[in-house]
Every structure is written in structure tokens, then in C-alpha cells.
Phi, psi and omega in degrees: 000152194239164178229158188218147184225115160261127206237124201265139161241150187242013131248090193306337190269335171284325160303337207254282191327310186303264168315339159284281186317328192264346187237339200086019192263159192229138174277115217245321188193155154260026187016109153057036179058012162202041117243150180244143181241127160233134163276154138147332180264184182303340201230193167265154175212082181279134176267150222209095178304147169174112192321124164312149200066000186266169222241148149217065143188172184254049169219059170242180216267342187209170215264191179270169173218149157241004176274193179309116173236170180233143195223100193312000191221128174207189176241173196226110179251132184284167186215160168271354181218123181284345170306298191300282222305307177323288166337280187270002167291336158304297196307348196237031178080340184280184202268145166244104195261004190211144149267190188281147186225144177253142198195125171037047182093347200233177177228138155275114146208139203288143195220185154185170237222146189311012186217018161082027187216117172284143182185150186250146109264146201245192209174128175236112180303317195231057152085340166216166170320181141281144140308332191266124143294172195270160170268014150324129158318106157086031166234000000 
């Protein structure tokens, strides 16, 4: 099974600026002047233009908002140094909404993106959680 990530915007050419610059994802083609397909991570990830206030099903009761919002469903991008990776995602616009929090191995911090969909980076000392916690000072 492939997983696909559809991400809604309501400016596709400032979104595109955006995820390239902050993740390193590359923009490989556009669909019908209002997706866009990034290549470079695990999965494909199309941003999808779409007006503040347009529905998004036809049967919903309120409209997309792009300001900050909470979504029981979000993304995790892992990265190899969370400093660099910290950076350059401040630098290409997103909001640093956490410090870093540590866990079973990994480091965290929570951002969220000029259109209002929260999302980490994540950093794994060996590539996945622990099973264990660690007995280490401050992790």
C-alpha cells in the first residue's frame, strides 16, 4: 500500500515556494493549474488550491479556514539534524509553535505552515522509537 498526502491551499504558487524551500521537496509537475505534485519524501504529497470558504465535501457544515487550525490528523517529517532542519523551515515561513520535546529516542518540534496545517519535525537517534525509555538525564 502507498499513502498519498493531500495538502489544501488557497495559493498554490506561495505553497509550492513553501514546501520546497522548508522541506526540500521538489516540484515535479502541476495537474490542471490547480495541483501541484512534490517529489523527495516517502510519500507524494499534492497541494491542492482551493478557496477560503469553498466546502470541502458537499455535505459540510463550514468552510476551509487557513488560519491555524487543529486536525487530529497531521504530518511528521523526519529529518537527520533537527537544528539545520529547524531553521530552515523558520526561514521558508513556518510559526515554531513547541520546544523540543524528547521521547523514546526521538526529538520533536511542533511548526505549523503559512496556511495554517500544523506539522513536526522529527529527529530519531537510531531511525525508529525505542521500546525502552531511555534511563538518560533529560530524555
Amino acid at each position: 500500500m502507498r499513502v498519498v498526502i493531500n495538502i489544501d491551499v488557497p495559493d498554490l504558487a506561495s505553497a509550492i515556494d513553501f514546501y520546497c524551500r522548508a522541506l526540500g521537496l521538489r516540484h515535479s509537475r502541476t495537474l490542471d493549474g490547480v495541483v501541484a505534485e512534490l517529489l523527495g519524501a516517502s510519500s507524494i504529497i499534492y497541494l491542492l488550491q482551493n478557496e477560503a470558504g469553498s466546502p470541502s465535501s458537499p455535505d459540510a457544515v463550514e468552510g476551509r479556514r487557513y488560519t491555524r487550525h487543529w486536525t487530529p490528523v497531521h504530518m511528521d517529517f523526519v529529518v537527520e539534524d533537527l537544528a539545520t532542519a529547524t531553521e530552515r523551515v523558520l526561514r521558508a515561513g513556518a510559526l515554531r509553535e513547541s520546544g523540543c520535546v524528547q521521547w523514546m529516542g526521538s526529538k520533536c518540534i511542533t511548526f505549523s505552515d503559512p496556511f495554517g496545517h500544523g506539522f513536526c519535525l522529527l529527529e530519531f537517534d537510531d531511525g525508529i522509537y525505542r521500546a525502552e525509555p531511555s534511563l538518560r538525564s533529560g530524555a
